[in-house]
Backbone as CSV, one residue per row, in Angstrom:
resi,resn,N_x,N_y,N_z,CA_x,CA_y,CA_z,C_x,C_y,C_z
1,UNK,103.322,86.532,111.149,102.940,86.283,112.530,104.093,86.575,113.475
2,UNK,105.303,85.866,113.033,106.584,86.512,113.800,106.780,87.942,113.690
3,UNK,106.544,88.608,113.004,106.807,89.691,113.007,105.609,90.737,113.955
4,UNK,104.654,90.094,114.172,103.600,90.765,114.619,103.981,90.589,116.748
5,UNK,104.120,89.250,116.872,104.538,89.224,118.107,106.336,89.734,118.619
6,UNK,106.696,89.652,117.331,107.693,90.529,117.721,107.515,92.239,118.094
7,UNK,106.646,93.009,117.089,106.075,94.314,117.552,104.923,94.448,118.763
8,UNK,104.178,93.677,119.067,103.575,94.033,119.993,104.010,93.198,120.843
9,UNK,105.312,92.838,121.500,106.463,92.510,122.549,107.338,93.668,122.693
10,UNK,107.964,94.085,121.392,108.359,95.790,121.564,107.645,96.683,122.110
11,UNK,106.167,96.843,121.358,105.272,98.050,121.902,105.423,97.870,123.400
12,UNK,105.079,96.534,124.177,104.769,96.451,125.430,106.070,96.996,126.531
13,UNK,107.435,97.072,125.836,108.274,97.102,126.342,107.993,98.868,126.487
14,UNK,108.011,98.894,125.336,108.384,100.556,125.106,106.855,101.691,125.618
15,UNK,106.232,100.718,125.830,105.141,101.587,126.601,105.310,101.111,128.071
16,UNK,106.458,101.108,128.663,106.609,100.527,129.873,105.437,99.694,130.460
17,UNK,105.011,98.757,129.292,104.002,97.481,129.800,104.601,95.971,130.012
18,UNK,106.312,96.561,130.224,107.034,95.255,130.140,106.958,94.443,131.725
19,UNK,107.576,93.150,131.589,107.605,92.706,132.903,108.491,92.984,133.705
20,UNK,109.728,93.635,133.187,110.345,94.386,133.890,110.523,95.786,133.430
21,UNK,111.449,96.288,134.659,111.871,98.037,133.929,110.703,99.163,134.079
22,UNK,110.899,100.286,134.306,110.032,101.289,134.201,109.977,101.848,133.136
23,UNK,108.402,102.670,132.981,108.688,103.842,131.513,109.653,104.049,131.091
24,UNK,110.449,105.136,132.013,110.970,105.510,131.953,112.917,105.486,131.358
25,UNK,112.463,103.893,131.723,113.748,102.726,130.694,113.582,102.294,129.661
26,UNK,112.194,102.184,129.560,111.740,102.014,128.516,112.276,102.127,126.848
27,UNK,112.841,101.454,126.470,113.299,101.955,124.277,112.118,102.153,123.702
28,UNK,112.706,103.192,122.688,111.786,103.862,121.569,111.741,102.571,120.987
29,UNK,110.455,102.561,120.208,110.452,101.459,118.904,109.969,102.552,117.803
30,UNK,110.762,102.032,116.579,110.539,102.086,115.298,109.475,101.544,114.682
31,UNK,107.963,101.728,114.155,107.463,101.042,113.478,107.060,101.494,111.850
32,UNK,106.982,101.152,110.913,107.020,101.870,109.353,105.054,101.023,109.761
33,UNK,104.420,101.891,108.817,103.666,101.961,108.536,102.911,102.047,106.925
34,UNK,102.348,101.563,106.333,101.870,101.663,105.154,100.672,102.792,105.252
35,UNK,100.600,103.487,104.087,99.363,104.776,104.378,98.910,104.950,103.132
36,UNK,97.214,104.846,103.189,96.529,105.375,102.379,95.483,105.960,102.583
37,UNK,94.839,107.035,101.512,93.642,107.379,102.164,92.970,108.585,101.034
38,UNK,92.312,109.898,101.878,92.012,110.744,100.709,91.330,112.081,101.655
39,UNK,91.695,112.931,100.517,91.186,114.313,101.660,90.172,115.154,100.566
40,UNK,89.021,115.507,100.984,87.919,116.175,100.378,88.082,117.866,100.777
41,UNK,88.548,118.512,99.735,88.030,119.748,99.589,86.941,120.196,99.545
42,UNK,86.315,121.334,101.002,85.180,121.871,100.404,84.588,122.796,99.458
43,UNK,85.435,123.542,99.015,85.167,124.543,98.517,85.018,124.182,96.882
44,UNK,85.652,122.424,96.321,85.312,122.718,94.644,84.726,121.090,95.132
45,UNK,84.645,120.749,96.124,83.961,119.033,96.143,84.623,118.375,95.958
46,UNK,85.690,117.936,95.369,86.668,117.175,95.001,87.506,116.587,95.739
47,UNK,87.283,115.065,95.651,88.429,114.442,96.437,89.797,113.781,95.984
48,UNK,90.816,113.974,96.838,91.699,114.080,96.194,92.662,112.751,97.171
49,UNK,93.254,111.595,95.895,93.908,110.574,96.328,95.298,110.655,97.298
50,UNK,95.269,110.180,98.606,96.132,110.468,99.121,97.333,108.989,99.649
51,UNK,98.487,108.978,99.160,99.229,107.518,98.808,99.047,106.823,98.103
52,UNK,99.885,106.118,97.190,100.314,105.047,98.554,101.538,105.609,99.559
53,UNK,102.083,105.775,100.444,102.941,106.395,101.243,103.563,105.655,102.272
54,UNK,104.624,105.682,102.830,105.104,105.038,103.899,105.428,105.943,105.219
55,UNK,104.799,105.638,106.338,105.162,107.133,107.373,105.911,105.852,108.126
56,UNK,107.572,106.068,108.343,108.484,105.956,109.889,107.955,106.896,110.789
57,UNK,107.513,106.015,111.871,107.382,106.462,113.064,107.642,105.824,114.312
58,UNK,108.173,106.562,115.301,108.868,106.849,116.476,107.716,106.535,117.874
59,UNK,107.889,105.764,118.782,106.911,105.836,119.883,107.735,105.805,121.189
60,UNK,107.397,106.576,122.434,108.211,107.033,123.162,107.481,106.199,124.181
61,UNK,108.360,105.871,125.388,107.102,105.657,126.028,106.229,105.967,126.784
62,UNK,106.298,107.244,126.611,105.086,108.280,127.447,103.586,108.296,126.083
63,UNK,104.044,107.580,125.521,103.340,107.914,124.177,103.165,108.228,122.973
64,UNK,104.644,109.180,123.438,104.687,110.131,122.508,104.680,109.609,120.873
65,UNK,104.501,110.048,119.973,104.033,109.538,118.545,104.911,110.855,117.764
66,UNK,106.135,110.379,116.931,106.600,111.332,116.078,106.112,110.212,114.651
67,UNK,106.399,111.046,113.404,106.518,110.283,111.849,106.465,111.246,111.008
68,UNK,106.986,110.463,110.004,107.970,110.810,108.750,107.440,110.536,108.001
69,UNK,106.401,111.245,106.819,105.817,110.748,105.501,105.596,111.534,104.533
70,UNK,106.277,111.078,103.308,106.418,112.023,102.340,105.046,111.289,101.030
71,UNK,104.542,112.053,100.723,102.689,111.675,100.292,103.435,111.746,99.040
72,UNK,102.813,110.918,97.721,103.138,111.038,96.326,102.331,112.269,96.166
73,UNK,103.116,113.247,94.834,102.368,114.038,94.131,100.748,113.400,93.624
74,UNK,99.940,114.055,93.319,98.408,113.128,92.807,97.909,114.263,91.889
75,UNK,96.559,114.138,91.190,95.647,115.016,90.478,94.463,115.302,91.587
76,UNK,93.724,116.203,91.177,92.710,116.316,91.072,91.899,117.317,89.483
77,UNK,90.391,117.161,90.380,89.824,118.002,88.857,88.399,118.135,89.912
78,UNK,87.800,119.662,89.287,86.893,120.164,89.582,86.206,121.091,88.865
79,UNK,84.684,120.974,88.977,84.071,122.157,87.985,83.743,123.598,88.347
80,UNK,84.314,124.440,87.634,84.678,125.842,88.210,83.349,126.640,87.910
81,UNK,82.544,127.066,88.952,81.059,127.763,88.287,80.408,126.847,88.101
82,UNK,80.533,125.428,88.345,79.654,124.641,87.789,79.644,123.526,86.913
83,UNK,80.432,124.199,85.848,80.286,123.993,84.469,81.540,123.934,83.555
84,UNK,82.845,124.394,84.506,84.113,124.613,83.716,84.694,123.727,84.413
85,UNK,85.535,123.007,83.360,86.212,121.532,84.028,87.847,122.499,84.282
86,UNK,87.879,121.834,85.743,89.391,121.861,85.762,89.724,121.209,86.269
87,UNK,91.702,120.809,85.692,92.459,119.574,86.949,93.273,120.306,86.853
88,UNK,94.540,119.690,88.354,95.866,120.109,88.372,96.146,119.194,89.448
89,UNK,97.350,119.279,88.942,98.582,118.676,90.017,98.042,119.079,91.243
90,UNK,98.651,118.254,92.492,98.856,118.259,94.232,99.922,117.914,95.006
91,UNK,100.573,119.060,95.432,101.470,118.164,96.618,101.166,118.497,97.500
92,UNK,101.402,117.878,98.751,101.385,118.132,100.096,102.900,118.298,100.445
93,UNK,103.407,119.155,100.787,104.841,119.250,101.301,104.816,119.143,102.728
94,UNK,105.561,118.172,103.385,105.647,119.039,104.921,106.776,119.798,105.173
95,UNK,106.275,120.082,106.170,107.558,121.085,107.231,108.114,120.939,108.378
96,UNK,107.328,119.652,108.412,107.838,119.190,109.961,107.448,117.398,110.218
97,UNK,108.002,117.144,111.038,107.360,115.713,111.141,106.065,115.812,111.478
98,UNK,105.127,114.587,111.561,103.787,115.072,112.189,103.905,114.349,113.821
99,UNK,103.417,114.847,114.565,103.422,114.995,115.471,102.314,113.965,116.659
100,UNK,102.326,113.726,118.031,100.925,113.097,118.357,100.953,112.492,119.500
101,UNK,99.720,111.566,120.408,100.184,110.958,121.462,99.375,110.060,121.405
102,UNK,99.789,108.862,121.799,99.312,107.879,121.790,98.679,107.312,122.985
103,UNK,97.295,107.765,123.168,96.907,107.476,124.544,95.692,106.400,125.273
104,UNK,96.026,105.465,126.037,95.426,104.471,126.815,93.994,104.482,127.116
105,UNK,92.780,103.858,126.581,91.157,103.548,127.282,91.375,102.465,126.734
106,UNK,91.029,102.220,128.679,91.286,100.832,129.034,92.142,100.042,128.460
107,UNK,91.694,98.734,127.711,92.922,98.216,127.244,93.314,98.331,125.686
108,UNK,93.144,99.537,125.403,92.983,100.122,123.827,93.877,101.459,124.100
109,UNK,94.140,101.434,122.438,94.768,102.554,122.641,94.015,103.709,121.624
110,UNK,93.797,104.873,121.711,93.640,106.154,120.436,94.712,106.724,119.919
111,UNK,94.640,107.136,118.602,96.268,107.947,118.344,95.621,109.484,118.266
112,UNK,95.858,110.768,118.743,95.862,112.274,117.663,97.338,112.736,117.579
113,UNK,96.971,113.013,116.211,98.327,113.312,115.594,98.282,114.916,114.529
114,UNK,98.909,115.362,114.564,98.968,116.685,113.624,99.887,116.662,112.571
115,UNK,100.052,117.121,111.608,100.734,117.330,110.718,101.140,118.896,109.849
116,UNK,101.751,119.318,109.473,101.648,120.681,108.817,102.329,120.366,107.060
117,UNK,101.503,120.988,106.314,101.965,121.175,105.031,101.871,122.469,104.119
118,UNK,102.928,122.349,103.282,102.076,123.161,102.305,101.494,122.578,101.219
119,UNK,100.443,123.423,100.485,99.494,122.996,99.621,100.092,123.412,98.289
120,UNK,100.876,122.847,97.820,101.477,122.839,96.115,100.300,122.617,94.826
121,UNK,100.029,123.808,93.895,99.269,123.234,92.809,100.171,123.296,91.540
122,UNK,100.285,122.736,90.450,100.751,122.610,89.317,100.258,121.955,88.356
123,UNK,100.581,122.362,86.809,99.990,121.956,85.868,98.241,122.103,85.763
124,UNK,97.682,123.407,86.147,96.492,123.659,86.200,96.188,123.580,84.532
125,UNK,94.605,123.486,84.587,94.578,123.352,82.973,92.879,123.481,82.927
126,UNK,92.035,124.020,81.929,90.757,124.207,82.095,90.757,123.329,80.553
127,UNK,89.586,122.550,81.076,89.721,121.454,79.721,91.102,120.715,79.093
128,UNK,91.639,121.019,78.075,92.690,120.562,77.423,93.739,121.976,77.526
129,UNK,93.059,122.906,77.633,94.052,124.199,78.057,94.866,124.725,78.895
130,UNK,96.052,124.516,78.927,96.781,124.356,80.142,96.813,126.307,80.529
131,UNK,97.214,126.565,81.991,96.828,127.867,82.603,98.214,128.170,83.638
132,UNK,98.924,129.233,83.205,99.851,129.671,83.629,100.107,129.257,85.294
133,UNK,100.740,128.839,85.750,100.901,129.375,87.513,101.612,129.481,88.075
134,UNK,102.554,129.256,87.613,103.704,129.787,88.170,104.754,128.008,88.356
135,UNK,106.164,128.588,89.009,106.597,127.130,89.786,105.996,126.796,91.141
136,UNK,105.721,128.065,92.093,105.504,128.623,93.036,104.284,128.737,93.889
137,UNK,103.476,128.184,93.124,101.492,128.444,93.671,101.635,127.481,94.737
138,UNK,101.577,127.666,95.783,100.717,126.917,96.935,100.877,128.018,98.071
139,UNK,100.195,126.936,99.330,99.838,128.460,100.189,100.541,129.161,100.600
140,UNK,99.569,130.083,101.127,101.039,131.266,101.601,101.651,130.560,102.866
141,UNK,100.752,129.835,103.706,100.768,129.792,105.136,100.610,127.944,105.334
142,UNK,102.031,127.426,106.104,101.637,125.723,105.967,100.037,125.541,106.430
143,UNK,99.421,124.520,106.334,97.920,123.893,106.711,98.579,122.537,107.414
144,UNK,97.518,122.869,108.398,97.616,122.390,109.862,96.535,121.063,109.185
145,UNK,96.938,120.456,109.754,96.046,119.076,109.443,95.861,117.808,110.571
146,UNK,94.869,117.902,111.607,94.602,116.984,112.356,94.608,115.727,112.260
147,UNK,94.413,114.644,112.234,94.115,113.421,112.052,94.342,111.903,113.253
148,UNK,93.055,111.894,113.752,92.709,110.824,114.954,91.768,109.844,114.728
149,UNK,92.045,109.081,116.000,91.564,107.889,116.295,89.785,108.273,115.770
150,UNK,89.427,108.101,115.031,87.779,108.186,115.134,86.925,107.376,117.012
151,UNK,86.027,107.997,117.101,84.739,108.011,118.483,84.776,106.453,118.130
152,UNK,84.984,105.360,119.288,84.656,104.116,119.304,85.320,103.511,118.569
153,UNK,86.659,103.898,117.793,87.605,103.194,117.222,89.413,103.257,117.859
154,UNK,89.903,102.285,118.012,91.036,102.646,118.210,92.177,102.129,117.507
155,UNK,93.226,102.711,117.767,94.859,102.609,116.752,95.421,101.242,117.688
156,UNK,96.041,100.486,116.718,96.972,99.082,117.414,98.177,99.543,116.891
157,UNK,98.995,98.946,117.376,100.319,99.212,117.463,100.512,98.670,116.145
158,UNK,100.637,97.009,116.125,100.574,96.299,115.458,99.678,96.523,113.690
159,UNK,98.639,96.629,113.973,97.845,96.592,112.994,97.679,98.125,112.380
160,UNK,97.386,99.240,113.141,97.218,100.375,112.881,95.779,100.949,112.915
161,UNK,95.639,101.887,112.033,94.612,102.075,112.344,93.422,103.081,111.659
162,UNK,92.283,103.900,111.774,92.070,104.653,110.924,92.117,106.238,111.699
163,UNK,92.253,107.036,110.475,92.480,108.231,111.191,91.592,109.404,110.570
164,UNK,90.903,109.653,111.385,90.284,111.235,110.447,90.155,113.044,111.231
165,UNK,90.015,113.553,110.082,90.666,115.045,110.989,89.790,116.111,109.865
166,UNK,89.657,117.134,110.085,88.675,118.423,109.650,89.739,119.576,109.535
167,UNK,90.106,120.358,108.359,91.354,121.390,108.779,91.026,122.472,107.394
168,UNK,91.795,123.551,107.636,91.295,125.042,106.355,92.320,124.642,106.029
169,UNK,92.114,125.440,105.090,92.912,125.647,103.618,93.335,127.184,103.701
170,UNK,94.471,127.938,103.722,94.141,129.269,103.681,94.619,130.085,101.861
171,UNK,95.144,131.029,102.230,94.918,131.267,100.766,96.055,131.364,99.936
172,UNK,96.669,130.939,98.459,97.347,130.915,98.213,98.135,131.991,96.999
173,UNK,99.239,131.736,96.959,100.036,132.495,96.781,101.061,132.373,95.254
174,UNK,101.479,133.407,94.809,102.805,133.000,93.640,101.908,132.139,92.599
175,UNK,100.833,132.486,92.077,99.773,131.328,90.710,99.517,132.364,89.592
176,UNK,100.506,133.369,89.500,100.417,134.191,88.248,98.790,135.028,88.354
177,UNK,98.548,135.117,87.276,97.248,135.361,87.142,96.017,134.709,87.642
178,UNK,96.080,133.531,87.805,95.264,132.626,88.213,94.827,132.543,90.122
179,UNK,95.791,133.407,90.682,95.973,133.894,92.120,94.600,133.795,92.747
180,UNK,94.028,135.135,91.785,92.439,135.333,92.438,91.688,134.248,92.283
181,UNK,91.425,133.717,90.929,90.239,132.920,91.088,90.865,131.463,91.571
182,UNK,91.822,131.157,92.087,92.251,129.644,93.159,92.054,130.105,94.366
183,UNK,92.062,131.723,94.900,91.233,132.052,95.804,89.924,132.088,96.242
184,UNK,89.535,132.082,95.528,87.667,132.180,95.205,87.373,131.130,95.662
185,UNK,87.740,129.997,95.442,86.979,128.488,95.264,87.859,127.849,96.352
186,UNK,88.935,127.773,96.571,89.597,126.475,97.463,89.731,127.235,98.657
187,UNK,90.302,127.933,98.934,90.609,128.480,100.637,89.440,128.452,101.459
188,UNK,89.429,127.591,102.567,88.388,127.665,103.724,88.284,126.545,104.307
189,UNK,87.085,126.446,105.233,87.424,125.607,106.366,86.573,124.205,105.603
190,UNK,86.162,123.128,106.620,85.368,122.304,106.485,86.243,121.121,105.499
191,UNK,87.276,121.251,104.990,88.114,119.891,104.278,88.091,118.980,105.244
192,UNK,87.929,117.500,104.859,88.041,116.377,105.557,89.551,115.286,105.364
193,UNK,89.705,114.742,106.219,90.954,113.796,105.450,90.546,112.557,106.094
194,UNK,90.752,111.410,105.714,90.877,109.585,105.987,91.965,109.123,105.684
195,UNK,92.587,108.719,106.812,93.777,108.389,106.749,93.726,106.271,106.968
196,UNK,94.637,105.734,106.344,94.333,104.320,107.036,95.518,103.811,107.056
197,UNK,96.429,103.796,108.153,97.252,103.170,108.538,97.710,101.769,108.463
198,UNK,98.486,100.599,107.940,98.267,99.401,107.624,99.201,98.752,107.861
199,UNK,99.777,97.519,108.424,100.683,96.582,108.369,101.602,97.482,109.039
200,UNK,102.348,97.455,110.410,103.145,97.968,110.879,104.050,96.905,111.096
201,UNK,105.600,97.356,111.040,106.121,96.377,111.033,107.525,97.178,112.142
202,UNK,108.097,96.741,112.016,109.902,97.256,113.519,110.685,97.397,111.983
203,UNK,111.003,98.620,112.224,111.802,99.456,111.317,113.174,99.427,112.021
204,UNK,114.201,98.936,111.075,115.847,99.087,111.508,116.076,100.120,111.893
């Protein structure tokens, strides 16, 4: 509870909602965040576990929303044609912090935020048969990845919040032989992600 009126006494400061001082004097606050969630590929159906994770993030007080989150490696598995089982490794790498603004209806707030990664596969394997790919397979090109306040929901400072976003996949690269057909099936649009933000707390 102390810790909660201690952050949303910060937030208020740092969104120049203090009783004194302008925005513009306003201090950044630090808040860490707990993150979990999961992102659905369209192209093999498969959803794929995303955290447990911790994103540091930065709030300015214009809004602004920076953070820092490095996602655990995870599996997935999908049936290729139908009928052919496959799994492999996942990372999400980023390349940048993710990005965002944190903006005011009425007395609520929404977050949109972006992120960029690349899409790492490893340890591919069809059944018990493991399948060459290199060190190197993920995309050619980082993937842009949205993720906001959902219609009629909003982000707390304090509490956090949920986040969802729609983003492609483009096509990947360096998977040995296996190049073409991880082309075939995963690259394209329509992937979903759920993000859920949890327990924010004032980061040193």
């Amino acid at each position: 509870m102390k810790n909660t009126i201690r952050l949303l006494s910060a937030a208020a400061l740092a969104l120049g909602l203090g009783l004194t001082g302008s925005p513009a004097q306003a201090a950044t606050i630090n808040v860490d965040y707990d993150v979990n969630g999961s992102t659905i590929t369209a192209g093999t159906g498969s959803s794929i576990t995303l955290g447990p994770a911790i994103m540091h993030s930065f709030v300015e007080a214009d809004g602004s929303f920076t953070g820092d989150m490095v996602l655990p490696g995870t599996r997935t598995s999908f049936n290729l044609a139908g009928f052919i089982p496959i799994t492999a490794d996942v990372n999400f790498e980023p390349t940048g912090p993710t990005t965002g603004q944190l903006t005011r209806v009425d007395r609520q707030r929404i977050l949109a935020s972006t992120s960029t990664y690349y899409v790492r596969l490893s340890n591919l394997r069809v059944g018990f048969f493991p399948l060459f790919a290199g060190a190197d397979c993920r995309t050619s090109d980082p993937v842009t990845v949205p993720a906001n306040t959902p219609v009629g929901e909003f982000f707390d400072i304090a509490a956090g919040g949920r986040l969802v976003g729609e983003y492609t996949i483009g096509e990947f690269e360096n998977c040995g032989f296996n190049t073409g057909v991880i082309n075939s099936v995963i690259p394209g649009d329509g992937n979903t992600i759920e993000l859920h933000l949890t327990n924010g707390r004032i980061a040193n």
